[in-house]
N, C-alpha and C positions, 0 to 999 in steps of 0.2 A: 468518401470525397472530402477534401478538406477546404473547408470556409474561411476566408481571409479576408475578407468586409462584411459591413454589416447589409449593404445592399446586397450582395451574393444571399444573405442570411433570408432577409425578406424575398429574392425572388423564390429559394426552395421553399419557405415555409407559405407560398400563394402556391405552389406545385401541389404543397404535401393535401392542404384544402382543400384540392380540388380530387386528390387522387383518394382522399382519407377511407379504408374500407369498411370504417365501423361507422363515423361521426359523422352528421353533417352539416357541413361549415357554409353559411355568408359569404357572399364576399369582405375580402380582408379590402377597408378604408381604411390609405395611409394619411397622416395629420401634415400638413407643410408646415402650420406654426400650432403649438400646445404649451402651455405649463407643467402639462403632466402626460405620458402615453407619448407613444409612437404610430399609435393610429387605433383602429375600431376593429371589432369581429363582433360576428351572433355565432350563437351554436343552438340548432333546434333536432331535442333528445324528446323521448317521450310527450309528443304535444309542449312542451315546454321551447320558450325561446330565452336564453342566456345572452345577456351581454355583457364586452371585456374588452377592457385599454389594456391596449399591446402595449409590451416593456421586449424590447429586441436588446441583448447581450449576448455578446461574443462571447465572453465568456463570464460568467456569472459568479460575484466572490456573494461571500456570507455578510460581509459589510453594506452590501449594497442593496442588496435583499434586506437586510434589515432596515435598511429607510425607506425602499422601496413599501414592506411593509404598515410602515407607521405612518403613511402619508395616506388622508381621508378622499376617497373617488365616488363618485354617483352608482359607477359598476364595477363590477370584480375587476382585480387586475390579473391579467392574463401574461406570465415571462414565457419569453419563445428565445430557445435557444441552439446550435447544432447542437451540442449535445449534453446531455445532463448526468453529470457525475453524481455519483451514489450519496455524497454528504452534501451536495447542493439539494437533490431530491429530497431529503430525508429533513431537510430545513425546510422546504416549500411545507411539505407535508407536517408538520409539526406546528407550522404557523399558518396554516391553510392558504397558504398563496398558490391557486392556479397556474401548469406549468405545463408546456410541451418542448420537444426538442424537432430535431430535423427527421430523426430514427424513428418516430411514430410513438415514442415514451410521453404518459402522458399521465398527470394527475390535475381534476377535475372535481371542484367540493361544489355544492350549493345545498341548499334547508332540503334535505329528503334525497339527495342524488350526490352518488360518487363516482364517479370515475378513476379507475386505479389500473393503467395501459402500459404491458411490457413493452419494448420498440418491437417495431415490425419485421418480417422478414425479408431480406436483401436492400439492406438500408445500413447505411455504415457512413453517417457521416460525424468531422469533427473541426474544433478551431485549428487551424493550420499551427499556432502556436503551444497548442495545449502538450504536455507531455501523454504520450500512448502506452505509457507501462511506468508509473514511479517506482514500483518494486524490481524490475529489471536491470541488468545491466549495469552502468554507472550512474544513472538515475537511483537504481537502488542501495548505492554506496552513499548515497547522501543521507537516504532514508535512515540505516544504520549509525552514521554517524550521530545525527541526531540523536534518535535515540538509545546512544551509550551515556549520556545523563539528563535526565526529565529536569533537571534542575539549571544545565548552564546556561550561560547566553554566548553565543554563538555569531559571529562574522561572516559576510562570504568567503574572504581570504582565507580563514582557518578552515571551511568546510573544503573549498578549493584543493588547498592544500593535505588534506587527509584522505583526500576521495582520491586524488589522481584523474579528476575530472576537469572539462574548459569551465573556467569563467562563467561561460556563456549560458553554458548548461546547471549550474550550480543555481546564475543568477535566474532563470526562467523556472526552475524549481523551487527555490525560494520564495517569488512571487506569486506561484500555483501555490506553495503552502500556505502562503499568508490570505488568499483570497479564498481559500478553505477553510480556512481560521484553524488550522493547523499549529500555526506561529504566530506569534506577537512581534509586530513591529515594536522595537523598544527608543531605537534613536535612528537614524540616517544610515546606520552602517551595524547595528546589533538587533539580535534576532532571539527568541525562548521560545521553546515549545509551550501553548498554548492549550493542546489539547492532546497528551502522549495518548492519553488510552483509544480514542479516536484512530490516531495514528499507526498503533501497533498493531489493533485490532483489525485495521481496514489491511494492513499489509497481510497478516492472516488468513484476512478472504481472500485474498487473492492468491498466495503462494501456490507454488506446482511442483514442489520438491524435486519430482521425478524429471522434471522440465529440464530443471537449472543445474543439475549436478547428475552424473553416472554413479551406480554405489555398486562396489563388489566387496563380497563375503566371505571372508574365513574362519574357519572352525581352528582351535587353540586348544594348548594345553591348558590340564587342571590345573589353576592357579588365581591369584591376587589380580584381580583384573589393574589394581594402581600398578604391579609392577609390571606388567604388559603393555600400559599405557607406558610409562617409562623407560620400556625397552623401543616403542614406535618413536618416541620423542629421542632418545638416545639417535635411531638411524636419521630421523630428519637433520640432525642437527649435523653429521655428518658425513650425509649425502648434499646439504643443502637444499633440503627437502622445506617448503612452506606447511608448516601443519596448526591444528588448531580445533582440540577435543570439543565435543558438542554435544545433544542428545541426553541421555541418562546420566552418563557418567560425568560429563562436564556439570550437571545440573547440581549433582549428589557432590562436586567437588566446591560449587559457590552454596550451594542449603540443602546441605541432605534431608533427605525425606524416604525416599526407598533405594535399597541394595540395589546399585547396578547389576546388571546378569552381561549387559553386553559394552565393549570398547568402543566407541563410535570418534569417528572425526573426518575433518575437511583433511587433504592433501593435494599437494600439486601435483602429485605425481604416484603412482601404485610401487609398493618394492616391487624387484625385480625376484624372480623364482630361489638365489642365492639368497638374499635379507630373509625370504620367507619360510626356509630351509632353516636358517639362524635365528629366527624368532620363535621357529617351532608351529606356522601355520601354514594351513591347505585349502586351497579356493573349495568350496563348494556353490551350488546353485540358489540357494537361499537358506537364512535360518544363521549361523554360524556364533561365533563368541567375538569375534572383530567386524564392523562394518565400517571400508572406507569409503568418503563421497571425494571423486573427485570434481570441483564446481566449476562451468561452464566461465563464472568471471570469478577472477580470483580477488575480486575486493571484499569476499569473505575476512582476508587473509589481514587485511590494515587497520579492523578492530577485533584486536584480541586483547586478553590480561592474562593475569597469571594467578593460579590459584592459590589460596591463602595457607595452606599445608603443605602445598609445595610448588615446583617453579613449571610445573605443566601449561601450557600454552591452550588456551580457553578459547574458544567465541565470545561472542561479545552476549553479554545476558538475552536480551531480544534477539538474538540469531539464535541460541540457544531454545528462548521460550517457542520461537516459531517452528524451529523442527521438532518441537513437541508433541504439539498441539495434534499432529494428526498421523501421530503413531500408535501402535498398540502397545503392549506390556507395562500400562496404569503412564505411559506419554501425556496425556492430557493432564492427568493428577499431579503429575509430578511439574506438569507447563507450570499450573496454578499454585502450587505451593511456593513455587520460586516467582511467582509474580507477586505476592502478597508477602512475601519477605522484605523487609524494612528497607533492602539495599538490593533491591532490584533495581537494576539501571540507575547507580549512582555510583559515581566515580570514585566517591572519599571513605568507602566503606568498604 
């Protein structure tokens, strides 16, 4: 269900009190006039009674919480929010600030007593504004963009314009990042990454490979896997084929670290049975010396480079690190060799 005022907010979160299956809640007293809170709650757990001034946000940045934090109250402060994003949680948590959401997520500190609550089941609420997948879609072409260098500073209008994304959607991810502390606001209209490894990592957790791309397999001749790749980039180019090496082999072509075994890349589109005849490959079921993914959005395709021994068309480092990470044949070793190389995600190297 999606929440669009903050009074919507307060009526579920007096539903959630009343329905809660573990906890049990007071009545929630709302404030008409305060300095500080949005109203009262108790929580009585083990013979103990807890009290807590309500903080209702819509949607909760890292900024705000931090002052929220550092302002002195007689009892805890308790944030209620729809819903609580993994690095807003992990902020409460770190700075012991008390939190629940609409979903029944809930972290709970006092002298002797934790509470640490996944969200409930059949509970799925959110801010009407909030983005539902930033690694998805063209929400996820922002993401990418981004992070093709930890170092620039960045416009809407140039993310705009690289993503092939609206305006609209650029600028409500932008402001989701910065309230994430994802990004530094720098002036009115300029933007840095603030927190890459945050960013990359969280994109990480989330990926679904199998999701967002189909992959078919072919088995190859004995040979130079570069000149294989060189014969796949040959037919894109004049087929009009979008391609763009990733996995092992793009990895070993920006910092080698281990021998590819296998060809891997994005493409728009599969050769047809004649190119594959003329390449010398045979679909099999799994396993093969070529794996192509074709990707459900093709803004894979708008950050690429080229590699520096030769003119092969790349992923972009961070697309590259992320289909690493959770593949087999030493994929993770090789993610990290290439994340810890000097010119990981930097454009001028």
């Amino acid at each position: 269900m999606n929440i669009r005022t903050e009074q919507e907010l307060i009526y579920h979160f007096k539903e959630l009190l009343r329905e809660d299956p573990d906890l049990r809640w007071k009545d929630f007293n709302e404030y008409s006039h305060h300095d500080y809170g949005d109203g009262h709650v108790c929580l009585e757990l083990d013979g103990r009674s807890l009290e807590y001034e309500v903080e209702f946000k819509l949607k909760p940045s890292i900024p705000v919480l931090d002052r929220i934090r550092s302002r002195s109250t007689r009892s805890k402060i308790l944030l209620v929010a729809p819903n609580l994003t993994k690095r807003v949680l992990q902020f409460c948590k770190d700075h012991h600030i008390c939190c629940i959401d609409l979903n029944g997520r809930a972290w709970l500190r006092a002298d002797g007593l934790l509470v640490d609550r996944h969200a409930l089941p059949g509970r799925a609420f959110s801010y009407q504004l909030e983005p539902r997948n930033i690694f998805e879609g063209k929400s996820g072409r922002v993401v990418r963009s981004l992070l093709t260098d930890k170092e620039r500073i960045w416009t809407q209008a140039e993310l705009t314009k690289r993503t092939h994304a609206s305006s609209g959607m650029v600028s409500r991810l932008v402001q989701h990042f910065v309230s994430q502390s994802y990004l530094e606001k720098l002036s009115p209209r300029e933007y840095r990454l603030n927190d890459f490894e945050g960013l990359l990592e969280e994109w990480h957790a989330a990926d679904e490979f199998q999701k967002r791309c189909s992959t078919s397999y072919y088995a190859g001749p004995i040979g130079n896997i570069e000149t294989l790749a060189r014969d796949l980039q040959h037919w894109s180019e004049n087929e009009s084929v979008k391609i763009a090496f990733t996995q092992w082999f793009a990895a070993y072509q920006r910092h080698p670290y281990t021998d590819p075994a296998i060809c891997s890349a994005y493409v728009q589109r599969l050769p047809d049975a004649a190119t594959l005849r003329s390449l010398g490959l045979r679909p099999v079921e799994e396993g093969g010396k070529v794996w192509l993914h074709v990707p459900r959005d093709e803004g894979v395709f708008l950050e690429t480079q080229s590699s520096f021994a030769s003119s092969l068309r790349l992923a972009s480092d961070a697309q590259i690190y992320i289909d690493l990470k959770k593949t087999g044949l030493r994929g993770p070793d090789a993610a990290q060799a290439l994340k810890e190389w000097k010119g990981f995600c930097r454009s001028e190297i």
